[in-house]
C-alpha positions in Angstrom: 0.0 0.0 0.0 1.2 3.7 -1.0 1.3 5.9 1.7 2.7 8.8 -0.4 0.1 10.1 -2.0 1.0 13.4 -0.4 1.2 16.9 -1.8 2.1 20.7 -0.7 -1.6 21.3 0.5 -1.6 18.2 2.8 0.1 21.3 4.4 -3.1 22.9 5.3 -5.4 19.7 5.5 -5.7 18.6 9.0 -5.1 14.9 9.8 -7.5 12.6 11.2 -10.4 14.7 8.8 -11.8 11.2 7.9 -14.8 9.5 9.8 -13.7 6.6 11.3 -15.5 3.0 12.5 -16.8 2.0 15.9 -14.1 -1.2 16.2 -11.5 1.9 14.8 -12.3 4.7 17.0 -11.8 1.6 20.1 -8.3 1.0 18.4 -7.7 4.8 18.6 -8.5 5.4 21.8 -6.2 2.3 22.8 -3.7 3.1 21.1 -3.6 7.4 22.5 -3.6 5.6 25.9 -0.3 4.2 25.3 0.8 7.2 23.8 -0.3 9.1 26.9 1.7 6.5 29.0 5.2 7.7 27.4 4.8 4.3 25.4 6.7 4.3 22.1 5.0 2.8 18.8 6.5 0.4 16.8 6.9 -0.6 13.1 4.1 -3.7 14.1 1.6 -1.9 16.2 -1.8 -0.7 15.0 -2.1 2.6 14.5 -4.3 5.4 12.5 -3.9 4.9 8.8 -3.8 9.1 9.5 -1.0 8.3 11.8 1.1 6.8 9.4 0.2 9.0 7.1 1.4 12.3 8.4 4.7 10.3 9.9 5.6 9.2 6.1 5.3 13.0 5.1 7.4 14.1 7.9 9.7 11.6 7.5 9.9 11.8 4.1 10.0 15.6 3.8 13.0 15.3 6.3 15.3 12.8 4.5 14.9 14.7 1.4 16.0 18.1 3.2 18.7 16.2 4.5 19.8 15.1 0.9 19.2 18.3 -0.7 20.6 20.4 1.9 23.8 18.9 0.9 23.7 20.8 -2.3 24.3 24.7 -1.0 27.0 24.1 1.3 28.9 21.4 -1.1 29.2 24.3 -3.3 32.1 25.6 -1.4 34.0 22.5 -0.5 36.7 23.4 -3.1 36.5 27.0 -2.3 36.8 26.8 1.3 39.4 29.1 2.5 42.1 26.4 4.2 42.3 22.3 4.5 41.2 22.1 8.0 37.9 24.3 7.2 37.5 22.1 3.7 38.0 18.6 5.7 35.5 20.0 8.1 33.0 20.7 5.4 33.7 17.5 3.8 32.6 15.7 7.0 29.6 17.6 7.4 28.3 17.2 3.8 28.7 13.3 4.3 26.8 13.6 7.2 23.9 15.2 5.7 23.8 12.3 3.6 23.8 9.5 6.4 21.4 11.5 8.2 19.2 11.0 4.7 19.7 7.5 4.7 18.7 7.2 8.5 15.3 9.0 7.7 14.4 6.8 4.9 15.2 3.8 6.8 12.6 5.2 9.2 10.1 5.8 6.7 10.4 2.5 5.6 8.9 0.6 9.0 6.4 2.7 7.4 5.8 0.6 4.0 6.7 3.4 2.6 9.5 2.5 -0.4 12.7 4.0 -1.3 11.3 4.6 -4.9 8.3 6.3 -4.0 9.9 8.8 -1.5 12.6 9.7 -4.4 10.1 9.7 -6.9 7.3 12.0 -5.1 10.7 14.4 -4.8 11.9 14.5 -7.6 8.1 15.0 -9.2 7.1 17.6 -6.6 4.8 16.1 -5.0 6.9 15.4 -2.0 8.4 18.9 0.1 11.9 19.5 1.5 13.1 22.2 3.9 12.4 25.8 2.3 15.7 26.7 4.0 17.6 25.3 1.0 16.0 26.8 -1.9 18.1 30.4 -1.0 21.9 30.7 -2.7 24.9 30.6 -0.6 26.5 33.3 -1.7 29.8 33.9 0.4 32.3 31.8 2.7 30.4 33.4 5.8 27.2 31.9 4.5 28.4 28.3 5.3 29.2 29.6 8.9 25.9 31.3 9.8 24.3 28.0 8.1 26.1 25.9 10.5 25.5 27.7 13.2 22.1 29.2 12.5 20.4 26.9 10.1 21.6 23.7 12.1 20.9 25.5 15.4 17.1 25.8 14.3 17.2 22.3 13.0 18.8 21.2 16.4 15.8 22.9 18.2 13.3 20.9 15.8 15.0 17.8 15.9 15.2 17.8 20.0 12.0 17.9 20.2 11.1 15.2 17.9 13.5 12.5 19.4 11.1 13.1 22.1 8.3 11.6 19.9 5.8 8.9 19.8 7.3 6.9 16.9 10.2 4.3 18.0 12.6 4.4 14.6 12.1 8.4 14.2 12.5 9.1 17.8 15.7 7.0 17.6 17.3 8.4 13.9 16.6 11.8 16.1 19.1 11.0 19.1 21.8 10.0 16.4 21.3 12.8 14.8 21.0 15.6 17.0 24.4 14.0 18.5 26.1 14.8 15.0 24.2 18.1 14.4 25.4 19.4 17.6 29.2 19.4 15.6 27.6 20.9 12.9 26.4 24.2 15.1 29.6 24.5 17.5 31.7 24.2 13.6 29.5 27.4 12.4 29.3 29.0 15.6 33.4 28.9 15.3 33.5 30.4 12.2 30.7 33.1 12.8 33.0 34.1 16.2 36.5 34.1 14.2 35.0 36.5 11.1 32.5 38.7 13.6 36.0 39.3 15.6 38.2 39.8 12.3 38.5 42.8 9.6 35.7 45.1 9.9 35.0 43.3 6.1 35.0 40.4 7.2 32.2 41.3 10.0 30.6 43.1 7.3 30.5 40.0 5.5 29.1 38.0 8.1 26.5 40.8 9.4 25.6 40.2 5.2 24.9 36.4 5.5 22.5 37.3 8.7 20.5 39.9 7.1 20.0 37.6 4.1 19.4 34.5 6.0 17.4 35.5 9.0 14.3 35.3 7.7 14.2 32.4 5.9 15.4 30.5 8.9 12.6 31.8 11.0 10.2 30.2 8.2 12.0 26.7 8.9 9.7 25.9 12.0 6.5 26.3 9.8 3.5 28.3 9.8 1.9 29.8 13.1 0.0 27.2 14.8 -3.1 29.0 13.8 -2.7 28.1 10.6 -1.2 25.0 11.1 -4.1 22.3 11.1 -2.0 19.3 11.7 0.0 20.7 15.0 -3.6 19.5 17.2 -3.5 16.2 16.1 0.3 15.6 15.9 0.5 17.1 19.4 -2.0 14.4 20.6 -0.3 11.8 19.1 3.2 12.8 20.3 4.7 12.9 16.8 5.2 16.2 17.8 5.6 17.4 21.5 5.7 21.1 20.8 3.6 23.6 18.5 5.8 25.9 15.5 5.3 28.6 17.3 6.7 27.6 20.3 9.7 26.1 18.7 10.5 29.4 16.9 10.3 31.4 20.2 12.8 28.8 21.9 15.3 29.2 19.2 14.8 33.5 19.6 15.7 33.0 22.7 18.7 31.0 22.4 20.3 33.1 19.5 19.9 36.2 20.3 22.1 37.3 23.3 24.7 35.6 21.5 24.2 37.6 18.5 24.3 40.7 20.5 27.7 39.4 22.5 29.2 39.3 18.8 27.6 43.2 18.0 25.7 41.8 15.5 22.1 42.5 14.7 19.1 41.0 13.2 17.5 42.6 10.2 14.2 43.4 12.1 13.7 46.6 13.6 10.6 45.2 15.5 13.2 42.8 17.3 13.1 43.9 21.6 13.5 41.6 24.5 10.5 42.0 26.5 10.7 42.0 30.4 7.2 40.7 31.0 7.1 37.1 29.2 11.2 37.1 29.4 11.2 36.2 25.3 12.3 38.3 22.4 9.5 39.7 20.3 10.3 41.0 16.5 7.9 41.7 13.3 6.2 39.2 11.1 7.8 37.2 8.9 6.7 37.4 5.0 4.4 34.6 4.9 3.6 35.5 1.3 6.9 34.1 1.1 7.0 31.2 2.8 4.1 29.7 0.3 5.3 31.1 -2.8 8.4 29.2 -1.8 6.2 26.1 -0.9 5.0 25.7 -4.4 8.4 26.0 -6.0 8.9 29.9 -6.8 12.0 30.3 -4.4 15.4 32.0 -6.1 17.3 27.9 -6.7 13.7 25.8 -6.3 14.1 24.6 -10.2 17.7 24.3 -9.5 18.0 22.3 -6.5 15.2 19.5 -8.1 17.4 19.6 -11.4 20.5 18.8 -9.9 18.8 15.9 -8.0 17.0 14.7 -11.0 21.0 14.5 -12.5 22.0 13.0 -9.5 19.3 10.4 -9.7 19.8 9.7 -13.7 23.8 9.4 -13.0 22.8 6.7 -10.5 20.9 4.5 -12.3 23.7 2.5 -13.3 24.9 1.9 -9.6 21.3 0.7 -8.3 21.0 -1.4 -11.6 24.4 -3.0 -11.0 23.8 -3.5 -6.9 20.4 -5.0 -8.4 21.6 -7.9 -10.3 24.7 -7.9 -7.8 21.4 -9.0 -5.0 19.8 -11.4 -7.6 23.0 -13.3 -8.1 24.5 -14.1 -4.5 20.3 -15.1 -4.0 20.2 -17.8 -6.5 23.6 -18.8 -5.7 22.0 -18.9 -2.2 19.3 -21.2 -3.5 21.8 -23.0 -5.8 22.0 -27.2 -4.9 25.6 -27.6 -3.9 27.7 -29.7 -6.2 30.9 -30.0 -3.8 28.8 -31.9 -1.1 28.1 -34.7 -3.9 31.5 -34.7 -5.8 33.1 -35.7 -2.4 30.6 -38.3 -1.4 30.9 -39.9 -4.9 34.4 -39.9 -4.5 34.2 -41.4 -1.0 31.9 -44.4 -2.1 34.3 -45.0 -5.0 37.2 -45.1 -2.8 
């Protein structure tokens, strides 16, 4: 069964819409207990055909922001400024791509396969992070991404190795684990340039003002106009709203931005004494949609380079293919050394 018939507006249709049966709404209430009793689910237990739904498009959506988020900082592996800062990079990038193949493994328990993920990518009917559809245009972009872009991720990703589903909750821990390199290696970087030239500052002061916003949209839309959040929320596939998530990561970046002397581009931006949490504008949410539906600055560029990437691999899955069909029916091949040796025996 395909559980990836998913699009860009299951973004704005709430889960669990369908009417279910008596003997199902009895399963459902069972199977919220357990969820309510810290219990993890696992590949075999029953749960919502919604359920699975939504974690297949999570998942899913996540492995391929994994995948393509390797493509913006790769661009400056061979133009990063010194071997240590390349080797890190290096590292990093190869990371990105286990952490892909961790996610998919998770959507798998899902009956959810390889093909159709890729496939529902690459044919846009499948999301990735809006994060990585903006250029990197300078060295100090790959810090602030580091530290920024993988510090908002880190928030996120805390909070879902925290969830309801056993493999994602798991890939999570792993991950977060290597992610928490990925921030301290940007946070470096950010530190060394904010403290260098005055151009060099300049150039990292650029990065933020052009990257700011965009990483603000990564935790999604309000909850207001988030249908999902209720339902995910009850179901522990996520333990905290977008809204909330955004605020925590405000309040984490901030001081530290203002420790460096460097600002946000929102004038709006003041910590408030009352609540104890920073308060700025609103972000451009015409923006965040138009991006959704593929009119970002690299949207066409990003799904062309993995449609390559996919075509130039087609002889590497076709090879490991037949390479899998062989060593099984030489599995299931009768052995011919067993009877050589005990018609040589009775001979002798």
């Amino acid at each position: 069964m395909s559980y990836l018939n998913i699009s860009v507006e299951d973004e704005k249709q709430p889960a669990g819409a369908n009417g279910t049966s008596g003997d199902e709404a009895a399963q459902t209430a069972a199977f919220e207990a357990r969820i309510e009793r810290g219990e993890k689910i696992e590949p075999g237990d029953w749960m919502p055909a919604a359920y699975r739904k939504q974690l297949v498009r999570m998942i899913s959506q996540h492995a391929h922001s994994e995948i393509v988020g390797m493509l913006p900082e790769g661009a400056w592996i061979t133009r990063a400024p010194s071997l240590r800062r390349k080797m890190a990079l290096l590292a990093k990038v190869q990371d990105e791509a286990g952490h892909g193949q961790y996610l998919y493994h998770a959507a798998e328990t899902l009956d959810a396969s390889r093909e159709e993920m890729i496939d529902a990518l690459l044919e846009r009917r499948a999301k990735y992070s809006n994060i990585f559809n903006y250029p990197t245009l300078s060295w100090t972009d790959i810090g602030v991404i580091g530290w920024l872009v993988d510090g908002a991720a880190i928030v996120n990703q805390t909070m879902l190795a925290k969830g309801s589903y056993g493999p994602y909750a798991r890939a999570m821990l792993r991950i977060c684990a290597e992610e928490s390199f990925h921030k301290k290696q940007g946070h470096e970087q950010v530190i060394l340039m904010a403290q260098g030239t005055p151009e060099q500052k300049a150039m990292v002061q650029d990065s933020i003002d052009r990257w700011w916003w965009p990483i603000l949209m990564m935790f999604g839309p309000h909850d207001s106009d988030s249908p999902n959040t209720p339902t995910l929320m009850r179901w522990g596939v996520k333990t905290k709203s977008n809204d909330e998530l955004r605020q925590m990561f405000l309040n984490q970046v901030l001081p530290d931005l203002e420790a460096l002397e460097l600002t946000v581009p929102d004038p709006e931006m003041h910590f408030d004494e009352e609540s104890g949490n920073w308060i700025g504008g609103e972000i451009d949410w015409d923006e965040f949609w138009r991006v959704i539906q593929g009119d970002g600055p690299l949207n066409a560029d990003r799904l062309a380079a993995r449609r390559e990437a996919h075509e130039e691999g087609q002889w590497v899955r076709e090879a490991l293919t037949a390479y899998a069909q062989r060593e099984a029916q030489a599995a299931h091949a009768p052995s011919t050394n067993g009877a050589s040796n005990g018609a040589g025996g009775a001979h002798a």
